[in-house]
BAFI-3210 file (N, C-alpha, C; in Angstrom, 3 decimals, decimal comma, padded with zeros to 6 digits):
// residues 252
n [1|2|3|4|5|6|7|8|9|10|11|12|13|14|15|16|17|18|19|20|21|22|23|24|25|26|27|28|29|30|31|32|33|34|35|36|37|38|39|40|41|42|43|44|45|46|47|48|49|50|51|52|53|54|55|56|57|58|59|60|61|62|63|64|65|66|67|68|69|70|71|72|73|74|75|76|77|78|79|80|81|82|83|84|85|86|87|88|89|90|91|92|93|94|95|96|97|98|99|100|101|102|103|104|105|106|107|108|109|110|111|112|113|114|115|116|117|118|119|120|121|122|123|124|125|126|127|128|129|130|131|132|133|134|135|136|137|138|139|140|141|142|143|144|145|146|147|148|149|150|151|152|153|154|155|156|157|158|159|160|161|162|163|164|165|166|167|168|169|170|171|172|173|174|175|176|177|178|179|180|181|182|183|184|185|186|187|188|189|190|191|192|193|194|195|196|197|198|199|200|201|202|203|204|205|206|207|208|209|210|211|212|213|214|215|216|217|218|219|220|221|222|223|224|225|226|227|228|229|230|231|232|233|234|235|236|237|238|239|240|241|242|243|244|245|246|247|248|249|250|251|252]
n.u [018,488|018,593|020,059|018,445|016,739|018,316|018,895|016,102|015,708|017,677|016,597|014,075|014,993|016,603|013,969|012,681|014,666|014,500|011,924|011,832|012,980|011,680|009,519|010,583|011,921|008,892|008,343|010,062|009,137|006,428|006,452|008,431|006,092|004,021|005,500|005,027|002,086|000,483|001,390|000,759|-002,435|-003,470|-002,827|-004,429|-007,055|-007,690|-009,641|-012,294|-014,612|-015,539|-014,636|-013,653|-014,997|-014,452|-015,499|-014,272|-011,523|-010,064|-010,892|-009,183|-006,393|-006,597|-006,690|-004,535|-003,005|-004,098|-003,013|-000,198|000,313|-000,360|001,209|003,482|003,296|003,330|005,748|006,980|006,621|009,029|010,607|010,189|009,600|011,916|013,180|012,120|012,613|015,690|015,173|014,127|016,417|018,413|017,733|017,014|018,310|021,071|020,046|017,242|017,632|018,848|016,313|013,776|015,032|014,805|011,900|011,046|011,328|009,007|006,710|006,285|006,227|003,647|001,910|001,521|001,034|-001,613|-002,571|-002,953|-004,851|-007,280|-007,668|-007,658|-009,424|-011,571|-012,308|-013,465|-015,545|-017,285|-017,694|-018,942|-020,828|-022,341|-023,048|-024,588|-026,628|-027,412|-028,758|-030,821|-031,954|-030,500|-027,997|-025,024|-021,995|-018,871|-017,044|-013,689|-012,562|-015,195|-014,158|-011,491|-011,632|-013,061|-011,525|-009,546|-010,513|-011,137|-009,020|-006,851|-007,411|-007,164|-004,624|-003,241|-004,374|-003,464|-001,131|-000,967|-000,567|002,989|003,168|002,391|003,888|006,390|005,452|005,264|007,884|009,225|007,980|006,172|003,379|001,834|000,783|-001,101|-002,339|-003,248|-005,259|-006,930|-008,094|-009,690|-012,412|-013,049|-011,670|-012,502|-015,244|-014,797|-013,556|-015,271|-017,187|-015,438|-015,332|-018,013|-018,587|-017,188|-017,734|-020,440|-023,914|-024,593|-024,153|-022,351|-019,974|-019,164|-019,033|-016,333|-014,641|-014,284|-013,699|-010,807|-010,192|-010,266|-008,546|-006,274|-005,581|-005,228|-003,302|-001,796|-001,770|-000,957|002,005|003,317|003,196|005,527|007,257|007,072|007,918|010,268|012,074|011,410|013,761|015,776|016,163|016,844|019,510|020,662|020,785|022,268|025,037|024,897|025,116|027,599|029,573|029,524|030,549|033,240|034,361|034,588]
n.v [-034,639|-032,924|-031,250|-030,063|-028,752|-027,520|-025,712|-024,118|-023,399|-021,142|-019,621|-018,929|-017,272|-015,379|-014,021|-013,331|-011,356|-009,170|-008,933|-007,597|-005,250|-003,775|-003,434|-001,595|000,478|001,523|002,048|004,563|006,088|006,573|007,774|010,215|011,115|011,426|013,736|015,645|015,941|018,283|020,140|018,591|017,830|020,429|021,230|019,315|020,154|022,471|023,509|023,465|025,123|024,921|024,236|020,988|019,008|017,041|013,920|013,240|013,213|010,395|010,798|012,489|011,745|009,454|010,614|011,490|009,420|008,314|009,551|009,938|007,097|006,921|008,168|006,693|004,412|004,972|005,663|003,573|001,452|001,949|000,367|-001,730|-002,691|-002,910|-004,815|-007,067|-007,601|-007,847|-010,701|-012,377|-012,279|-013,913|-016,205|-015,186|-014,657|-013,092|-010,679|-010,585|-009,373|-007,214|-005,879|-006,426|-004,849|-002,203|-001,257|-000,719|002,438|002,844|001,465|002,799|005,902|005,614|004,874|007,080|008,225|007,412|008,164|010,671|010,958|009,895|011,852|014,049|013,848|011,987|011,920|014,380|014,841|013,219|013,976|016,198|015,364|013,562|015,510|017,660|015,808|015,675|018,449|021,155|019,792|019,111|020,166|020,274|019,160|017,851|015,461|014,767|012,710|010,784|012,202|012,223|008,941|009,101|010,272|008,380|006,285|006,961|007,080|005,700|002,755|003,580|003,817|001,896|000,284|001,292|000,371|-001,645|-002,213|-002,033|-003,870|-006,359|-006,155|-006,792|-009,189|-010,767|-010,433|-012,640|-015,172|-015,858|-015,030|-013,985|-012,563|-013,668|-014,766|-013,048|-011,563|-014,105|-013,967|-011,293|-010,435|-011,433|-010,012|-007,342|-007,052|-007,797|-005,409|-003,376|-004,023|-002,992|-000,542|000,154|000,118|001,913|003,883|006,973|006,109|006,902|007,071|008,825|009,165|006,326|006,218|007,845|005,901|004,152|004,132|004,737|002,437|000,164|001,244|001,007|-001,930|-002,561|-001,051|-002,469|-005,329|-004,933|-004,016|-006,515|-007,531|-006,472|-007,095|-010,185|-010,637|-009,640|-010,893|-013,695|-013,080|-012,553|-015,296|-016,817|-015,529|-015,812|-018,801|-019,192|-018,449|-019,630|-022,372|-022,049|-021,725|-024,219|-025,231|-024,303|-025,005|-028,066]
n.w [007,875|010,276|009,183|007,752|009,986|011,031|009,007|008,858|010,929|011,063|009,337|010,452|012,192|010,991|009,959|012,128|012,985|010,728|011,109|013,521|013,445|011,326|013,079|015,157|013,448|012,521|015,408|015,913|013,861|014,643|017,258|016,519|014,718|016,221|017,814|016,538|015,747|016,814|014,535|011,893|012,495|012,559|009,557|008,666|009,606|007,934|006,695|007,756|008,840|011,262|015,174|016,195|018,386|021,286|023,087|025,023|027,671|026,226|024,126|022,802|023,165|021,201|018,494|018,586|018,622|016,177|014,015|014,333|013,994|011,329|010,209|010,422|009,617|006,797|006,428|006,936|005,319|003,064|004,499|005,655|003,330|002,126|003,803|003,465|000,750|001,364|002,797|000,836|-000,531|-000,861|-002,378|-004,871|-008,462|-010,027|-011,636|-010,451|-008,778|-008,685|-010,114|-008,441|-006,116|-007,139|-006,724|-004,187|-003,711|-005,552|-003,900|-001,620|-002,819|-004,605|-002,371|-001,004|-003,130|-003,137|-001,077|-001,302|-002,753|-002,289|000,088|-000,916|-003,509|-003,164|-000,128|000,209|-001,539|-000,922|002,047|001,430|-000,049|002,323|003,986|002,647|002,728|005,284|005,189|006,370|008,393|010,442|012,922|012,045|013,547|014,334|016,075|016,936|016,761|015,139|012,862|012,106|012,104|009,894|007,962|007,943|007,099|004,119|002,981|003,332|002,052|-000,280|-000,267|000,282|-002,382|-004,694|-004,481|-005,964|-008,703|-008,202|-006,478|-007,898|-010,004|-008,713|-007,584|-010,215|-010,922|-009,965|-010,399|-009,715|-010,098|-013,152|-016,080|-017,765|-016,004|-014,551|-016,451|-016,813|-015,167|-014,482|-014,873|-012,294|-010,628|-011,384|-010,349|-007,657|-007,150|-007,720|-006,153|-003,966|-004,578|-003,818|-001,478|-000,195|-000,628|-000,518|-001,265|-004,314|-007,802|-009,028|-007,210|-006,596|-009,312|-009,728|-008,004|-008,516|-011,553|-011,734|-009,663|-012,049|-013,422|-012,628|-012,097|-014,750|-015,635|-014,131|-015,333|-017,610|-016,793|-015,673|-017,829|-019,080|-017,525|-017,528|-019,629|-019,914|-018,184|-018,651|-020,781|-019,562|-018,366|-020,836|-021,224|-019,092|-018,703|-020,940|-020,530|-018,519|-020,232|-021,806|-019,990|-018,750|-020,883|-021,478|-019,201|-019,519]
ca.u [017,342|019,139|020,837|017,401|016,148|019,317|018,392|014,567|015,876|018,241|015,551|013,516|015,978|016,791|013,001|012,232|015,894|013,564|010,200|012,119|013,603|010,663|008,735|011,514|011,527|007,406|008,237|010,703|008,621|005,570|007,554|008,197|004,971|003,558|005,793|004,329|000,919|-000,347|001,097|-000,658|-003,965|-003,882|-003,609|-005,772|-008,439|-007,676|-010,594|-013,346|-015,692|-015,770|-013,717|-013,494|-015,529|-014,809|-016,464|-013,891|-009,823|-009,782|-010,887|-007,665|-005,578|-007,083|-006,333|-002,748|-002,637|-004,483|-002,016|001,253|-000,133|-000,715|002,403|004,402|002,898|003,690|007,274|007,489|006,240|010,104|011,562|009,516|009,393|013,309|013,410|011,534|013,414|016,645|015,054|014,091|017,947|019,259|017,305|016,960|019,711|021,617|019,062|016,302|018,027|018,003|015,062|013,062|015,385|014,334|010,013|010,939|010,590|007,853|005,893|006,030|005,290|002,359|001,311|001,183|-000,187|-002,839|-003,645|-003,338|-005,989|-008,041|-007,888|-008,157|-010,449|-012,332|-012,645|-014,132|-016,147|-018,017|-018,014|-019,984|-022,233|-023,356|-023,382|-025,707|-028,189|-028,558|-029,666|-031,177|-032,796|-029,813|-027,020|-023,776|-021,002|-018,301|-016,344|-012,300|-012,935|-015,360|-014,251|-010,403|-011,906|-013,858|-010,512|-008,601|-011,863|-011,179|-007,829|-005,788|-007,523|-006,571|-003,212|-002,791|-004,856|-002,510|000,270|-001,283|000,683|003,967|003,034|002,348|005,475|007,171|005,180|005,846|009,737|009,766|007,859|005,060|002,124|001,946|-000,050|-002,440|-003,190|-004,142|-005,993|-008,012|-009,270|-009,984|-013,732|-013,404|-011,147|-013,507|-016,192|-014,346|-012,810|-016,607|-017,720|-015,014|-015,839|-019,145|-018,958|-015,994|-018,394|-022,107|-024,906|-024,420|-023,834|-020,675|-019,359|-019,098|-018,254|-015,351|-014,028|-014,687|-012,486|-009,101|-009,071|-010,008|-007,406|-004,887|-005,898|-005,184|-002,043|-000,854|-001,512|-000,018|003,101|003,036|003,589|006,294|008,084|007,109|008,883|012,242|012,201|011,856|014,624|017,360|016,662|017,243|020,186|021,166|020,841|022,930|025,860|025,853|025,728|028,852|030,464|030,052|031,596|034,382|035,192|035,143]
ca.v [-034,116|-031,966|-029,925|-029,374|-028,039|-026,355|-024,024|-023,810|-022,546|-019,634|-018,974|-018,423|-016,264|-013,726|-013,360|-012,576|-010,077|-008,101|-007,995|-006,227|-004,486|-003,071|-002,987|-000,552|001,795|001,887|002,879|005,499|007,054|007,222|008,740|011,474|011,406|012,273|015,061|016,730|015,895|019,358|020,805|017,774|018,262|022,014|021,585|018,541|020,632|024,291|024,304|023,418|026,328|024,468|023,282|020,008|018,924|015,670|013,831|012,905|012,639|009,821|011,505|012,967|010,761|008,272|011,901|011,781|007,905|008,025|010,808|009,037|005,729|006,727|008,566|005,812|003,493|005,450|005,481|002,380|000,772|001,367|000,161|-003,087|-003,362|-003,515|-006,203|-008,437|-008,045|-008,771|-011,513|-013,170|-012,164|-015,280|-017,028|-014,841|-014,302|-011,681|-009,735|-010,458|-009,196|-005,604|-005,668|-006,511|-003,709|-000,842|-001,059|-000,653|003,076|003,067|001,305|004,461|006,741|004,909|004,323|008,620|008,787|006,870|008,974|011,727|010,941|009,560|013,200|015,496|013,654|011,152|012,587|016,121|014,617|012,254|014,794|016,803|014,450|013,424|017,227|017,959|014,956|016,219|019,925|021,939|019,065|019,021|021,122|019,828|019,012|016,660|015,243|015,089|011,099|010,409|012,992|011,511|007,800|009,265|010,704|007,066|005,074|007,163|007,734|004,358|001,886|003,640|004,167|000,768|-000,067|002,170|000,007|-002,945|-002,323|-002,527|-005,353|-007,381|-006,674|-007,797|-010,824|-011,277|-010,684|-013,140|-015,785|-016,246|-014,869|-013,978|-011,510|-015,088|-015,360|-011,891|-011,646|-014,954|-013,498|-010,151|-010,714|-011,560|-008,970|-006,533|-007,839|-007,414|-003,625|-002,679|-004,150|-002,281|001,007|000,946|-000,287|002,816|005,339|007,097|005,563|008,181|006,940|009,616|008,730|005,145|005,956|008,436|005,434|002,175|004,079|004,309|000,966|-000,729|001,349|000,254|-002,958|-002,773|-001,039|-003,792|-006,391|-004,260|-003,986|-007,410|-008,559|-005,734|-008,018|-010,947|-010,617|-009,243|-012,418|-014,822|-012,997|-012,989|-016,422|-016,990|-014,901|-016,489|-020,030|-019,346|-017,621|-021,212|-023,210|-021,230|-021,488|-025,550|-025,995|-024,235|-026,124|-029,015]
ca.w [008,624|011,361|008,557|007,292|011,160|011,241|008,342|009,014|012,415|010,621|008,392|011,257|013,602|010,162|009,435|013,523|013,125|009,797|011,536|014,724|012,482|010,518|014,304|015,354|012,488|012,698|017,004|015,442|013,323|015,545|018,108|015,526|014,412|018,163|018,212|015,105|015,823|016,622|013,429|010,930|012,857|011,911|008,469|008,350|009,782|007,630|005,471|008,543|009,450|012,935|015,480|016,179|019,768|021,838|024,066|026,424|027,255|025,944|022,370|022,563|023,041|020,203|017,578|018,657|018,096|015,361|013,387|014,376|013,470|009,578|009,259|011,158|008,495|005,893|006,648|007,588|003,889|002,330|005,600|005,678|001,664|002,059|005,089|002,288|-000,023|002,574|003,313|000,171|-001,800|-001,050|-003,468|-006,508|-009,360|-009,831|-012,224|-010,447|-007,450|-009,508|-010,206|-007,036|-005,540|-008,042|-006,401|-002,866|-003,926|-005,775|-003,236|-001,005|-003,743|-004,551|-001,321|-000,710|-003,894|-003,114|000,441|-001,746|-003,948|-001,023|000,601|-002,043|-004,425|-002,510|000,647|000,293|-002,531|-000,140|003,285|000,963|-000,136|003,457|005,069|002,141|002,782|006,297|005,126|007,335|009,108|011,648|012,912|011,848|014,576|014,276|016,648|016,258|017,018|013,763|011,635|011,681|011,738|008,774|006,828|007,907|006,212|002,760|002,978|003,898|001,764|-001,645|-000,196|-000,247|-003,507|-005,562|-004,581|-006,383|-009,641|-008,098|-006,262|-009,244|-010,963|-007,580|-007,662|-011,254|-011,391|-008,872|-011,095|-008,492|-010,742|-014,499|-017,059|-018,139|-015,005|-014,260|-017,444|-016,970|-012,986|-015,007|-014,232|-011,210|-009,986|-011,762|-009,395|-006,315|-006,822|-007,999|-004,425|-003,110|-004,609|-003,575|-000,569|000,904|-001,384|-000,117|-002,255|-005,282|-008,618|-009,310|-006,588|-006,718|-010,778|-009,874|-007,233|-009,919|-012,815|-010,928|-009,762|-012,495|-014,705|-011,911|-012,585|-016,224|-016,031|-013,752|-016,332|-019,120|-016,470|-015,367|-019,320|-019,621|-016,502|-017,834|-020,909|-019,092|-016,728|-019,651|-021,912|-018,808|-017,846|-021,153|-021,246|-017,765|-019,266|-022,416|-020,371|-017,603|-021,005|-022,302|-019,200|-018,744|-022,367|-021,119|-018,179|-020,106]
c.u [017,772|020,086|019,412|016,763|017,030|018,797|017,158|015,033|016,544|017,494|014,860|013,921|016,022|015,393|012,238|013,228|014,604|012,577|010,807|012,571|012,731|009,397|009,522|011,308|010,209|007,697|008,635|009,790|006,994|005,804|007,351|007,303|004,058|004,302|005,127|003,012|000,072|-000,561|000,258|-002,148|-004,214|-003,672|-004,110|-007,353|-008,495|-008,790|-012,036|-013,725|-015,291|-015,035|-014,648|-014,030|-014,853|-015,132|-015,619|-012,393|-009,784|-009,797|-009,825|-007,020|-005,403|-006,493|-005,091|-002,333|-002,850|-003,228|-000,693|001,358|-000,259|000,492|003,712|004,217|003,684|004,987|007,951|007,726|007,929|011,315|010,988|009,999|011,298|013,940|013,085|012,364|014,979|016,565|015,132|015,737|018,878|019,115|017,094|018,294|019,510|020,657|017,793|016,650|017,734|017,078|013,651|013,212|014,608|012,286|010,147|010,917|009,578|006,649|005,610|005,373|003,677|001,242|000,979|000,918|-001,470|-003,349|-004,130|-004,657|-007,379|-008,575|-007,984|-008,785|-011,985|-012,969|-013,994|-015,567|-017,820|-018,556|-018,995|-021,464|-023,251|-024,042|-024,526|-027,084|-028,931|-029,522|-029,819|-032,503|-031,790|-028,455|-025,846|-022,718|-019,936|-017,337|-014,735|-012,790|-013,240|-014,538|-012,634|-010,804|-012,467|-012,953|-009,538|-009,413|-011,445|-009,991|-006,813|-006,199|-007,579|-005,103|-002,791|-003,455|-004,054|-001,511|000,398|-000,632|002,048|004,065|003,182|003,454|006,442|007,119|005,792|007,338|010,454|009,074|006,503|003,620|002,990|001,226|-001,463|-002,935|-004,250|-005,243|-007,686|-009,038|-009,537|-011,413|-014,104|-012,948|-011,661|-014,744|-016,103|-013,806|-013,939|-017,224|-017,006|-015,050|-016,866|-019,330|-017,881|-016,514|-019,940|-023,113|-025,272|-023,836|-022,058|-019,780|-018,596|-018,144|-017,023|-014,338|-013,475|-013,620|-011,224|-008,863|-009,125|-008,856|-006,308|-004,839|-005,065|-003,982|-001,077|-000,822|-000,544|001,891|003,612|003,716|004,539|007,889|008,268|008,323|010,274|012,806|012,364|013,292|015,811|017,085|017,531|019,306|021,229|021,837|022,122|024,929|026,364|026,386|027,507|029,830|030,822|030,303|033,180|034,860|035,436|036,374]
c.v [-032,990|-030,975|-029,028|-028,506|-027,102|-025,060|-023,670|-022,842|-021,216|-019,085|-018,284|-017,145|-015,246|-013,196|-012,414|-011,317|-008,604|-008,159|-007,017|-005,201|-003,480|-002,339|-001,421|000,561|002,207|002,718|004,126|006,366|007,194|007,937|009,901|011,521|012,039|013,409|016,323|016,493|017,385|020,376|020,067|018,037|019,788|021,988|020,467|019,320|022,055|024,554|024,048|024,789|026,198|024,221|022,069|019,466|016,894|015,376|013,333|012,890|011,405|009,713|012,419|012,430|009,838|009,568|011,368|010,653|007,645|008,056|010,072|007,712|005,765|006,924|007,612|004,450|003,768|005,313|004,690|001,320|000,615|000,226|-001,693|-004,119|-003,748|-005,079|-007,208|-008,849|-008,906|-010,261|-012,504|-013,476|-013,400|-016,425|-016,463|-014,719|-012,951|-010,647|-009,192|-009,291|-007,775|-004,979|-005,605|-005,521|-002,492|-000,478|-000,794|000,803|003,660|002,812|002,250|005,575|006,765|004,893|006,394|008,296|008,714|007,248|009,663|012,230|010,524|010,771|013,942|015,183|012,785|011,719|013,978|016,052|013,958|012,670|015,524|016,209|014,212|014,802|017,687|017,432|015,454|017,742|020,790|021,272|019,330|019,637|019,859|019,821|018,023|016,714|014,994|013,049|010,599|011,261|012,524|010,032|008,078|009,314|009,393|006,744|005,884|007,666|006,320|003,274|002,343|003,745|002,666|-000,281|000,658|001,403|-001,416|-002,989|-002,842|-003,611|-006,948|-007,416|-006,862|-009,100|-011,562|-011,591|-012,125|-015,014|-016,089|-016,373|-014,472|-013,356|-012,662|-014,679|-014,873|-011,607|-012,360|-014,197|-012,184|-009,884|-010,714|-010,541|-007,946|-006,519|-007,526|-005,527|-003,049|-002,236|-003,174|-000,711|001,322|001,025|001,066|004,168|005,606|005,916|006,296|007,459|007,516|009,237|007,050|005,369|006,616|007,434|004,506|002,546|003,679|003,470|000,300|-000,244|000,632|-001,076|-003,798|-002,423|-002,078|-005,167|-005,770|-004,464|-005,214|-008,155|-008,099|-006,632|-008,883|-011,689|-010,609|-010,604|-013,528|-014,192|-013,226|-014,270|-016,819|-016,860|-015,685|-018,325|-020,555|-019,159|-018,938|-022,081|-023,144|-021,617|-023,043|-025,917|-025,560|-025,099|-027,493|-029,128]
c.w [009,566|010,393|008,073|008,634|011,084|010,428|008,213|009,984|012,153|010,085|009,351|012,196|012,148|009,794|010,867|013,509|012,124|010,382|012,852|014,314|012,106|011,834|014,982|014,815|012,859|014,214|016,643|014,965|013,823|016,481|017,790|014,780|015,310|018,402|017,343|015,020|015,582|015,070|011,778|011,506|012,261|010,225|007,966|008,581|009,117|007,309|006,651|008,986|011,219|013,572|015,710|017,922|020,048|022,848|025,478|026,357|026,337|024,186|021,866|022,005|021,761|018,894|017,337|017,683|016,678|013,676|013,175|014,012|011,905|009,599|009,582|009,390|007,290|005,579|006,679|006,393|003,182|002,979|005,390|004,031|001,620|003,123|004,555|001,826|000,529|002,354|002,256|-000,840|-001,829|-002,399|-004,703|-007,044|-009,132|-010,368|-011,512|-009,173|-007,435|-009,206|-009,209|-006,330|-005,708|-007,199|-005,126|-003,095|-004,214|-005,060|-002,057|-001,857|-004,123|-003,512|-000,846|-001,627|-003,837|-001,959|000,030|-002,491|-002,830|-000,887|000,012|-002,753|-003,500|-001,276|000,996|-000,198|-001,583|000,970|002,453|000,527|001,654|004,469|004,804|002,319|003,964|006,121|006,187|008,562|010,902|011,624|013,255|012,812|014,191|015,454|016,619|015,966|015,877|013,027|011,135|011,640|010,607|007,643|006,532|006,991|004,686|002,616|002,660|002,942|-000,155|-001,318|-000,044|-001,908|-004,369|-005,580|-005,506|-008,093|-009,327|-006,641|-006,980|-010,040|-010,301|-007,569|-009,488|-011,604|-010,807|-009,388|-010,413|-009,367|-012,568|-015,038|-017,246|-017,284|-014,802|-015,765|-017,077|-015,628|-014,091|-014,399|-013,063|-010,242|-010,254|-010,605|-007,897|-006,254|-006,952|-006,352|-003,730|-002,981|-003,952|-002,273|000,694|000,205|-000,827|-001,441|-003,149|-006,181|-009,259|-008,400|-006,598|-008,450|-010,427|-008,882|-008,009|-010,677|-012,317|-010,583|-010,612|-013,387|-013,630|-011,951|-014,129|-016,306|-014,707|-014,478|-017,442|-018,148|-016,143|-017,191|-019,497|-018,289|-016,372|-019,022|-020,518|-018,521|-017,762|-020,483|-020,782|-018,511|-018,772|-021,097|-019,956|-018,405|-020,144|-021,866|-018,768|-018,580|-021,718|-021,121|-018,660|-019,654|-021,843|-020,120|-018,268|-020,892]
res [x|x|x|x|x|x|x|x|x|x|x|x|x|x|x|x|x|x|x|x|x|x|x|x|x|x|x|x|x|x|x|x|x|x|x|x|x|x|x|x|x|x|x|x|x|x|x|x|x|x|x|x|x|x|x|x|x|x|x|x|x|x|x|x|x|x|x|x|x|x|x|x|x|x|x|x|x|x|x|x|x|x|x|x|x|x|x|x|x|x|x|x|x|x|x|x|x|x|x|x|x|x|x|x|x|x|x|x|x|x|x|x|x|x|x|x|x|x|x|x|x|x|x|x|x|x|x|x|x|x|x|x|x|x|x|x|x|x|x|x|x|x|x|x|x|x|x|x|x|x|x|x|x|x|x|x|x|x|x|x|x|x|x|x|x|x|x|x|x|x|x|x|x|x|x|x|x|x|x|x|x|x|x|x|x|x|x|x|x|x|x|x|x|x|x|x|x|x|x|x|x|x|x|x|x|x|x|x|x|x|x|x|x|x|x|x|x|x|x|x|x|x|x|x|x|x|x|x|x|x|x|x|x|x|x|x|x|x|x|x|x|x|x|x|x|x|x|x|x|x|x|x]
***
């Protein structure tokens, strides 16, 4: 019993060492994200006619925060995604150990791809839509305040929906989930990314359709990848299996 507290209690002290860890880096790179503020705001705002009005210091301030807060994030995703892994390496084999390694890139990549697509497809797509509904009923203003809470809201929540491929073949290498599984929820996870298109899109048909395709293909090619990790994971256990059996004939 007290060997078992004992290593609950290490467990505990190396997973508090990786979250300060990953808290750190994030301070770091907000830091240097607050210093470079002025030059991301300028070419977040190039293509505006207008400037940008607010209603008070304190609409400042929230800009700055805002700015250094994504790109802190951003930065922070390989830093974190590696403190996991850290954390969990005790318990996988050697292969898997590989393999788990190899996505802590991609989940950055991913994770900008998916701002990218946010802000240059989604974004513009959608500011236009609402500018147009008002017309010439009312003169257009924006504040720095909404108009960056506006670019977070269609920006941040594909940048983490993009990463949902190499998520799944994290979770999969790792034996957690499985291709069946994802298969059988198919429906249901259909169901939920629909909701989620429509619900981070105006009330516009194209819109909503140009949001719906991309996740559900990401969807699809995370099952297709998911079986392609499945497969790997069953042939080294094998492979693993065959190479302990081999090795307790010998020591007999």
């Amino acid at each position: 019993m007290e060997d078992k507290e004992l290593n609950m209690v290490e467990h505990l002290d190396e997973l508090r060492n990786r979250i300060l860890v990953a808290v750190a880096a994030f301070i770091v790179f907000f830091v240097l994200g607050f210093i470079y503020v002025k030059d991301i705001y300028s070419w977040l705002v190039r293509d505006l006619d207008v400037k940008l009005i607010v209603l008070g210091p304190s609409d400042i301030i929230w800009v700055y925060f805002m700015i250094a807060s994504v790109i802190a994030i951003a930065a922070t995703i390989p830093i974190l995604a590696l403190q996991i892994w850290l954390f969990v390496k005790p318990a996988l084999k050697p292969h898997e150990k590989k393999i788990t390694l190899s996505y802590i890139p991609a989940l950055f990549i991913l994770f900008v791809v998916g701002l990218a697509f946010g802000y240059f497809v989604i974004f513009p797509m959608v500011l236009k839509f609402l500018v147009d509904l008002g017309g010439d009923m009312m003169v257009t203003n924006f504040t720095a305040e909404k108009y960056f809470r506006f670019i977070m809201n269609m920006t941040l929540p594909f940048g983490v929906l993009f990463e949902l491929p190499v998520v799944v073949m994290f979770l999969t290498s790792l034996g957690i989930i499985n291709p069946y599984v994802l298969t059988k929820i198919r429906k249901y996870a259909y169901f939920v990314l629909v909701i989620i298109a429509i619900v981070i899109t105006p009330p516009e048909f194209m819109s909503d359709f140009m949001v719906t395709v991309p996740l559900l293909f990401l969807y699809e090619v995370s099952i297709n990848l998911s079986k392609i990790v499945y497969k790997r994971r069953l042939k080294k256990e094998k492979e693993w299996e065959l190479e302990e059996d081999e090795f307790a004939t010998e020591t007999k």
